[in-house]
Every structure is written in C-alpha cells, then in structure tokens.
C-alpha positions as CSV (number, residue, x, y, z in Angstrom):
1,X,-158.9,140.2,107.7
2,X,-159.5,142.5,110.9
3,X,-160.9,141.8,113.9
4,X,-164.7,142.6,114.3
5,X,-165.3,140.3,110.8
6,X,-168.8,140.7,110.7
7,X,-169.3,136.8,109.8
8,X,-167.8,136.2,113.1
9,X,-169.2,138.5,115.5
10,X,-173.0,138.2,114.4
11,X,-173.7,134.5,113.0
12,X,-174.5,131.8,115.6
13,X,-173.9,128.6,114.5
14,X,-175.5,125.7,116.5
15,X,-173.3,122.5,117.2
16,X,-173.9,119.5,114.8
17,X,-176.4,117.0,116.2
18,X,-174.1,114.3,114.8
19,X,-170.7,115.0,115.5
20,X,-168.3,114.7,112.8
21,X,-166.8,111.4,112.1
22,X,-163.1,112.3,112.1
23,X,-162.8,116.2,113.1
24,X,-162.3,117.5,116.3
25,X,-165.4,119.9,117.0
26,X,-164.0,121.1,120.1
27,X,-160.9,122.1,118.7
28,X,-162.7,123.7,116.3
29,X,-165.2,125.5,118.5
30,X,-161.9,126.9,119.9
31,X,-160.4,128.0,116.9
32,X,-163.9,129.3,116.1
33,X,-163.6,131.5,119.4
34,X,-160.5,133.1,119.0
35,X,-161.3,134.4,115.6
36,X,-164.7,135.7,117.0
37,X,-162.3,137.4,119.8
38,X,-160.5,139.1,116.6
39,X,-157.0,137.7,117.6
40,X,-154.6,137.2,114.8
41,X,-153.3,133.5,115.0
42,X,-156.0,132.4,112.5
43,X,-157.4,135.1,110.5
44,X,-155.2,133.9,107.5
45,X,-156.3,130.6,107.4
46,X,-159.8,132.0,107.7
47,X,-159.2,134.1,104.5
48,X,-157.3,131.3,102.7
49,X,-160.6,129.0,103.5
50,X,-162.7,131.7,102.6
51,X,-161.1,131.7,98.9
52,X,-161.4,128.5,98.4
53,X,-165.0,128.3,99.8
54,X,-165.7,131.4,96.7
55,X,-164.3,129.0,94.0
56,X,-166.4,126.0,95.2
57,X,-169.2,127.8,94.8
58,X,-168.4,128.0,91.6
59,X,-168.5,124.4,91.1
60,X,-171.6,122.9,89.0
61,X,-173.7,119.9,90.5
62,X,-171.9,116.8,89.0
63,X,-173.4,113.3,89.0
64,X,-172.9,109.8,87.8
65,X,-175.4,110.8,84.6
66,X,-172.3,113.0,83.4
67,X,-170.0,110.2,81.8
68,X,-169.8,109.5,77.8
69,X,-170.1,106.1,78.9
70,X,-172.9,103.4,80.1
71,X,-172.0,100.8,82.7
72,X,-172.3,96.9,81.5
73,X,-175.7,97.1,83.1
74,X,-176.8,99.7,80.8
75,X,-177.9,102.2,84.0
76,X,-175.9,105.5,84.0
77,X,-176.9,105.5,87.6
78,X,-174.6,102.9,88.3
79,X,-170.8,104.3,89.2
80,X,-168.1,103.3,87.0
81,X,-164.5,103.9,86.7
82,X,-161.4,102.1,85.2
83,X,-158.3,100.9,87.1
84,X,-155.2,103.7,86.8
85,X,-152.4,101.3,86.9
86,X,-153.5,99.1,83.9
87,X,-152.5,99.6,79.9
88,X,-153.2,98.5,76.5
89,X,-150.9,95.7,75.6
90,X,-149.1,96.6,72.3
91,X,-148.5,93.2,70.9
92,X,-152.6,93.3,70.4
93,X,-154.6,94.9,67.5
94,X,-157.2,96.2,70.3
95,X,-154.6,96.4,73.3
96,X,-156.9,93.9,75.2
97,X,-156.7,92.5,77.6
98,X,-154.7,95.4,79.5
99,X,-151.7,94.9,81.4
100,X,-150.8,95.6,84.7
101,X,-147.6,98.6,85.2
102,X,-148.1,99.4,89.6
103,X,-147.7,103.1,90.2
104,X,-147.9,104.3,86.6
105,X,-151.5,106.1,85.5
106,X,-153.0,105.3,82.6
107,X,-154.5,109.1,81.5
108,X,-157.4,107.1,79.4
109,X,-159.3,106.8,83.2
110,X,-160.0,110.4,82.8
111,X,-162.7,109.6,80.0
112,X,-164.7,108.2,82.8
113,X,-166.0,111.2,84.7
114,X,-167.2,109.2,87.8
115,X,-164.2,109.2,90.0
116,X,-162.8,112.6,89.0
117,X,-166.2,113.8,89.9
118,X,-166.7,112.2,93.0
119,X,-163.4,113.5,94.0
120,X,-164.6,117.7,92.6
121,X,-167.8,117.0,94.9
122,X,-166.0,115.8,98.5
123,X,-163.7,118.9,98.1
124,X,-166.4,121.7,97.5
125,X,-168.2,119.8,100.2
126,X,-165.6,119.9,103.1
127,X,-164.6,123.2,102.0
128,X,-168.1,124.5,102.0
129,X,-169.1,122.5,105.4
130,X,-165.6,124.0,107.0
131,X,-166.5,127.6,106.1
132,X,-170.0,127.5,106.9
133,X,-169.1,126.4,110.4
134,X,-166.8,129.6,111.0
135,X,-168.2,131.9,109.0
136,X,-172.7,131.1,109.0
137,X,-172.6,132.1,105.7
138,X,-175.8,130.2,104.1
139,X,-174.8,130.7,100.9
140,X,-172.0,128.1,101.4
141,X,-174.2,125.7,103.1
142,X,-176.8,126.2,100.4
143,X,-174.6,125.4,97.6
144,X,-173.1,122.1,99.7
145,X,-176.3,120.8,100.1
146,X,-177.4,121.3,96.3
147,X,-174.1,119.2,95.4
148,X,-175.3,116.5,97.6
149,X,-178.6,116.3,96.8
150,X,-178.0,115.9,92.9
151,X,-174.9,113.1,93.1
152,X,-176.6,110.8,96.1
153,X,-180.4,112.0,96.4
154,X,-182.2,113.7,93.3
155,X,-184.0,110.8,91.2
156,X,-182.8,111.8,87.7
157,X,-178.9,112.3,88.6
158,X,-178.5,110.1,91.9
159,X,-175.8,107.0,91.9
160,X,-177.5,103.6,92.5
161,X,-175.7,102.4,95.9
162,X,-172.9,100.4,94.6
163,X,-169.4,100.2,93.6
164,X,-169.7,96.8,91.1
165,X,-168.0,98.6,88.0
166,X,-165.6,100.4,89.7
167,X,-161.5,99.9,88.6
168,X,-162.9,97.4,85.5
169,X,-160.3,96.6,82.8
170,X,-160.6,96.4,79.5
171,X,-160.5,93.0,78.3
172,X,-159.9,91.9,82.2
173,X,-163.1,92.7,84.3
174,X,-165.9,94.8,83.9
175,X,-165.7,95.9,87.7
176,X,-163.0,95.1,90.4
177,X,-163.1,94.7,94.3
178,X,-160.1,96.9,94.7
179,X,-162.3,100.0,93.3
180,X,-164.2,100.1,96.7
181,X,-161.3,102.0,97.3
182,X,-162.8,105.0,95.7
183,X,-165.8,105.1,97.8
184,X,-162.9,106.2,100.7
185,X,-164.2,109.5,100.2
186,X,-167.8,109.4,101.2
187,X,-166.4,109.9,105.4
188,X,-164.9,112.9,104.3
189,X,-169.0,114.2,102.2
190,X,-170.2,113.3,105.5
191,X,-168.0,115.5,107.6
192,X,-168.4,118.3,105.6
193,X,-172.2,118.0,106.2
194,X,-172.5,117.3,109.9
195,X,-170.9,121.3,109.8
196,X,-173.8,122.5,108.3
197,X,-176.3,120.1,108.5
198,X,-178.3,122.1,111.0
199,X,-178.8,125.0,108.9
200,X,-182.0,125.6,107.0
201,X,-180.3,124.3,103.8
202,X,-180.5,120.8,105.1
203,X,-184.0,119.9,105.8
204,X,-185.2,116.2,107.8
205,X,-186.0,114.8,104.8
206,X,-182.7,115.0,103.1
207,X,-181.0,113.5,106.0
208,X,-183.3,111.0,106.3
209,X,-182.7,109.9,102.5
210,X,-179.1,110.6,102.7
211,X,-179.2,108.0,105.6
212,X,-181.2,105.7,104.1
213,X,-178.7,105.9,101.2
214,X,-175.7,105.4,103.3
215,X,-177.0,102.3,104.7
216,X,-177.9,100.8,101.3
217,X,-174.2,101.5,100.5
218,X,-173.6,100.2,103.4
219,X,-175.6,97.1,103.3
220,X,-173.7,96.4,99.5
221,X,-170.0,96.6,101.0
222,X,-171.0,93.6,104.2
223,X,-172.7,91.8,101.8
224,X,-171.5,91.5,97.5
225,X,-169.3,89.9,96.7
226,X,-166.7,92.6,95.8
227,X,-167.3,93.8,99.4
228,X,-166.3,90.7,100.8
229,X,-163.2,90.1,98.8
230,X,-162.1,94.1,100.0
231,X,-162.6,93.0,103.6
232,X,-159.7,90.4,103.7
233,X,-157.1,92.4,101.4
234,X,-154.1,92.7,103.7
235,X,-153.5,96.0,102.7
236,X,-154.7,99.7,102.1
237,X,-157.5,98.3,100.3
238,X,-158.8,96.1,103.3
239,X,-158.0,99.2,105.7
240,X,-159.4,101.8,103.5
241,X,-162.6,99.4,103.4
242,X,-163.0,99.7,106.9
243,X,-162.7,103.4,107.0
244,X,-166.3,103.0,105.1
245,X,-167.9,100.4,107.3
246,X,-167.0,102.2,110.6
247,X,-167.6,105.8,109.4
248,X,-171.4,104.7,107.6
249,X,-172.1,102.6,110.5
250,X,-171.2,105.5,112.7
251,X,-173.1,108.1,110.3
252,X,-176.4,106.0,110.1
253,X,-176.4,104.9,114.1
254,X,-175.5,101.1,114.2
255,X,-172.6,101.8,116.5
256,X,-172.0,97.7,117.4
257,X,-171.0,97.5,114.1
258,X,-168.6,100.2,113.9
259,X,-167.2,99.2,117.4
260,X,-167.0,95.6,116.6
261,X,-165.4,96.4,112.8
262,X,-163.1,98.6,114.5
263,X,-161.9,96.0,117.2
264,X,-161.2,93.6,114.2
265,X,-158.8,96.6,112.9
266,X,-156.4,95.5,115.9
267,X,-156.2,91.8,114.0
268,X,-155.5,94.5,110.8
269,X,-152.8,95.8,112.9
270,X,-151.4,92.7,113.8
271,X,-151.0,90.9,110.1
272,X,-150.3,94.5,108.0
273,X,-147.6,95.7,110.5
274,X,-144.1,94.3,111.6
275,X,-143.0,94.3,114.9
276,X,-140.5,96.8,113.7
277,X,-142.8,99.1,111.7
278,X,-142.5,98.1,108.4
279,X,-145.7,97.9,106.3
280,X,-144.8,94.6,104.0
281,X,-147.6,94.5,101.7
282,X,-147.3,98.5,100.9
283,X,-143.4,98.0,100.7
284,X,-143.8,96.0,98.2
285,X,-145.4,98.7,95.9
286,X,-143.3,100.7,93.0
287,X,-144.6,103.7,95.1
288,X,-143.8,102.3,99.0
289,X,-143.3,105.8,100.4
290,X,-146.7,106.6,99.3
291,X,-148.6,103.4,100.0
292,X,-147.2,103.5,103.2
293,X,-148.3,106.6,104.3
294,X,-151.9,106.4,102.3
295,X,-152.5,102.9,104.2
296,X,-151.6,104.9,107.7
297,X,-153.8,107.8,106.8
298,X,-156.3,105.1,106.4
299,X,-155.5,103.6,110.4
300,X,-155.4,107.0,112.3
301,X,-158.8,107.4,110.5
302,X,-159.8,104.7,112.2
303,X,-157.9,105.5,115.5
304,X,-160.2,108.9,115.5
305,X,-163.2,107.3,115.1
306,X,-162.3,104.9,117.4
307,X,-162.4,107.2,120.4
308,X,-165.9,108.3,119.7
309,X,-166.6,104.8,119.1
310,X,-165.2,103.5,123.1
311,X,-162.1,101.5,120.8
312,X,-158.6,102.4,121.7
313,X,-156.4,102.3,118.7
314,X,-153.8,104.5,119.3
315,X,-152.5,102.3,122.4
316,X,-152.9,99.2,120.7
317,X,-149.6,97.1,121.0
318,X,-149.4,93.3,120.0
319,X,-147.0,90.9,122.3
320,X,-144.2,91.1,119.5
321,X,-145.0,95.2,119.3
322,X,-146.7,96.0,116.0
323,X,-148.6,98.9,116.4
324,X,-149.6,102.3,114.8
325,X,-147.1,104.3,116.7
326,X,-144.3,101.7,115.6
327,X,-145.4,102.3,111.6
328,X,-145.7,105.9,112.3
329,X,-141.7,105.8,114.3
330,X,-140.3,103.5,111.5
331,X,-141.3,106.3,108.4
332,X,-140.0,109.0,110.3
333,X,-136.0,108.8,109.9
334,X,-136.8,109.1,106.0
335,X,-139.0,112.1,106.2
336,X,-136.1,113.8,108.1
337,X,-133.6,112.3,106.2
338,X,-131.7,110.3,108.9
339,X,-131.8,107.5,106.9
340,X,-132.5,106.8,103.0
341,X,-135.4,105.0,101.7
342,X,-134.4,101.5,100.7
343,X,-137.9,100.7,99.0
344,X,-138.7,101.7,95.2
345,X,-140.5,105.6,94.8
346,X,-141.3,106.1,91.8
347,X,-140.9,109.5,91.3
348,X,-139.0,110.2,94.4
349,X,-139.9,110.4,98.3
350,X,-141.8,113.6,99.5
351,X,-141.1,113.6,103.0
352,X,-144.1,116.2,103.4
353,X,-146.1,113.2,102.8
354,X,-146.6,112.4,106.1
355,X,-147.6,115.5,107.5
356,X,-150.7,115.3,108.3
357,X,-150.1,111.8,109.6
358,X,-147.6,113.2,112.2
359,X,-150.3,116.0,113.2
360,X,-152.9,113.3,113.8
361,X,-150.7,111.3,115.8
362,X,-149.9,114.3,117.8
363,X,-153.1,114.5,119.0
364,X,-154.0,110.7,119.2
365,X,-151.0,109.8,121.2
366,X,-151.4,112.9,122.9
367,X,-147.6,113.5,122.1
368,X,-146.4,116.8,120.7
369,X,-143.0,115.4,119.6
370,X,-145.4,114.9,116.5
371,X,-146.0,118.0,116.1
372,X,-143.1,119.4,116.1
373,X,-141.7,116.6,113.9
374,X,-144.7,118.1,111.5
375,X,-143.7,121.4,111.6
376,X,-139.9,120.6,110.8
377,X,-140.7,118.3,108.2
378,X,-143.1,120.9,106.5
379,X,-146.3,120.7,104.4
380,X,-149.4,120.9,105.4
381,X,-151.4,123.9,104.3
382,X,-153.1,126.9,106.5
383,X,-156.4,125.3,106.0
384,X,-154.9,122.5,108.0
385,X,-154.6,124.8,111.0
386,X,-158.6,125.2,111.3
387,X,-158.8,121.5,111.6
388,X,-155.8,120.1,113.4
389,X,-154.1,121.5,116.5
C-alpha cells in the first residue's frame, strides 16, 4: 500500500467516548499516525486487516433464531449449545446419558448453531471495529453495526439475556454452569464497537439498548443460579466469569463493581496459582499446555482492565509469591524448550500458544524481555501489530 492511502490522509475519525475495555487506544492512535505519515512499518498489517475486513463484510447477520433446534423452554430466543468434551455412551441403545472424555470434541456440537455463530459475529465485529478505526471506511462500521443489531437488539432475531442452556448434555443437563464460558466473547463485541461506535452507523438508541442489554446479562450472571456456581470455580471457568462481570460492569458504567470484582481476582490469584507458577486445577487437564495459557489470557484480561479500573494486577504478589508474573515465568522454559512439559497435551504443546500472553505482559509489567521472548518464540499474526506494541 503506498503512502498518501487516501483512507488515511482524508478520514477523521473521532476518539471513542467509551474507551475500549482491553485495547490500548493510544497505542493505536500512534500506529494510526504513522500510517497517515505514509511510513512503512505498518502498511502490511493495514492491508492484511483490510482483507480480512472485505471477507467480513461478507458475513450474513446470524442470530440465535438460526438453530434446527428449540431450547427446553421452547423460545428460539433463548441461547443454547451442547458441551464439546461429552459423548454417547456405546453400551446404550440411545447413547444417553453422555460420558465425559476432557479435551476430546464431540463434532455433534456443531448441529447447534449458537456458539459457532456467536463466535463468526465477535470476529467480523473486531475486525470491522479495528478497520473502521484506521481506515473511516463507513461501510465497515455499517456492516458491524447491522451484525449487532440483529444477534443482541432487533426483536424478531435477538437472544434473551441468558446463558441457562448453554454446554447441556444429553441425558445429563439441559444447560450447565460451565457454558457461561461461552459468553467470554461478548468483551471482545464490545471492543470492536467502542471503534466505531461514534460513527453515524451507531445511533443513541442502539447504545442505549445495547446497554440496557448488557446489564440484563449482566444482572443474570450476579444473580442465577448457574452464575453463581461459575463465580466460585477455581479455574478458567471462575476467571473467565469475571472477565464478563468486570468488562459489562465497565461497558454499562457501574465501575464499583468492576473495581471491587476485580480486587476479589487477587483472592483468584492467590487459590489458582502456586507460589512457584504452576496452575493446579488447569494442570490437571488432558490439554494443560492449553488450559494454562487460556486461563492466563483470561487474568491479563483482567490485569488490562484493571488499570482503567484504579486495580493493580500486574504487581500483585501474595506473601508466599503467587502471582501473574510467576504463572507467566513458570510456562516460559517450555515455550523455548529449556525444559519439557511434564503435564499431558493432547495433541502436543504449541509453544506459540502463549504469544500473545507474552506481548501483553510486555506491556503490563512494562518489561520488554516479553517481548522479545514473543518474538523468539513466534506466532502471533500482523494484525497483532495494530493492537499490541
């Protein structure tokens, strides 16, 4: 791309009036800057972003009212999905109930639309959102908004605000606590639109009913039952609930309860972390590489939000030293390959894994060791360059 790009000499493209929950604006007002200057160092993540941003607007609106199937509570509204690590039992005519085989995917979940669809409508967003913010094209912004509108807002196609048929098993549970685990991606949705929330795609109404929705949501994680079993997990699942709580609180303005759920993350800290690093409860898993890491994604999460939110994280240390940092030193030797994995992979360790937890870190801990670590490992993707320094 040369310099002089139209897109980025003429387009003006206001700051968000609420900030994003876990990208760094000024970094990219930066990067946004030097490709306006024309210079080099980013213009092929800009066109890699800019591909991607052509095929999602090629993605249809999806919605809950997609699936073949109807929830137990006969409301197509309502999401529902199926847990991935559970299986027909053979010794049954019917296979139910289902059994339980950790890290192995049962391909039947793909006959429930919901999660797959939620998961094709937070990419296209962020990737829409990301290149509306460095390019002002409305057409991106346009389409974004349209794929928000008809999964959380229009009245024919909208979800109900609840997770209670999420992860059900056949013969087991109609709906499962541990699904709220698949609601992690809603923080990433709302990222995506504070980028172009300010354009005339997004109008005061739909932010006020996207709010209102949020908070609903919101309301159903503090207060059902499934909610409250997620909260005390002791593991990815209780961590990855919290990302929700703090980012919604964050997104619909009750910042004492994002700062106070995010000071109870240092008790998280505490009980999921060993004074030498080791995550226990994700160790445990037939996939501990990749547990490990997906529960630390889940903390630095936190750890961002927690600097807009006046709660230091990243710093936190316990007496016996179980911290962030620790889990995030004690993964390392394996991604170089100092030191073998003693824990079960299925499917062997990816060291590149952790990438983008070591490019975090680097700027949490304010520590470019990580960064460099990153960069040796490998992974990470040009895209990545727009968001992370």
């Amino acid at each position: 791309m040369p310099p002089g790009h139209p897109l980025l000499t003429t387009v003006s493209v206001p700051p968000p009036v609420n900030p994003p929950l876990t990208v760094d604006l000024t970094y990219l007002a930066s990067v946004r800057d030097s490709l306006r200057r024309g210079e080099a160092q980013f213009m092929p993540a800009l066109k890699a972003l800019e591909q991607e941003a052509a095929d999602a607007l090629n993605v249809a609106p999806v919605s809950v009212m997609d699936k073949a199937v109807t929830p137990p509570s006969g409301d197509k509204h309502d999401y529902m999905s199926q847990a991935p690590y559970w299986w027909p039992d053979p010794s049954k005519p019917d296979g139910k109930p289902y059994t339980r085989r950790d890290g192995q995917r049962n391909p039947e979940i793909a006959r429930i639309t919901d999660r797959e669809n939620l998961g094709r409508l937070t990419d296209a967003v962020s990737t829409l959102g990301l290149a509306y913010y460095y390019t002002g094209r409305n057409d991106y912004a346009r389409h974004a908004a349209e794929l928000i509108r008809v999964w959380f807002l229009d009245a024919a196609t909208r979800m109900n605000p609840n997770l209670q048929y999420a992860q059900g098993i056949p013969g087991v549970a109609e709906g499962r606590a541990a699904g709220i685990i698949e609601s992690r991606l809603l923080p990433d949705i709302l990222d995506g639109l504070t980028l172009f929330q300010d354009s005339s795609a997004w109008s005061a109404s739909d932010d006020q009913a996207l709010k209102s929705w949020m908070r609903s949501y919101l309301t159903w994680l503090l207060q059902s039952s499934r909610g409250r079993t997620e909260a005390t997990r002791g593991n990815n699942q209780e961590t990855w609930y919290d990302v929700q709580v703090v980012a919604l609180a964050l997104y619909t303005g009750q910042t004492e309860l994002a700062r106070s759920s995010l000071q109870g993350v240092r008790d998280s800290i505490a009980r999921q972390i060993e004074a030498d690093g080791r995550q226990p409860r994700e160790l445990e898993r037939t996939r501990a590489w990749d547990y490990s890491i997906f529960n630390l994604n889940a903390f630095v999460k936190l750890a961002e939000m927690g600097d807009d939110a006046g709660v230091d994280l990243w710093s936190y240390r316990t007496a016996d030293g179980r911290s962030l940092r620790q889990a995030i030193d004690y993964l390392i030797p394996f991604a170089t390959g100092d030191k073998n994995f003693p824990y079960q992979q299925i499917g062997g360790l990816s060291p590149t894994a952790i990438h983008s937890v070591l490019r975090r870190a680097a700027v949490g801990f304010a520590e470019p060791k990580y960064r460099d670590l990153a960069q040796q490992i490998g992974g990470g993707t040009r895209r990545l360059s727009l968001t992370l320094p």
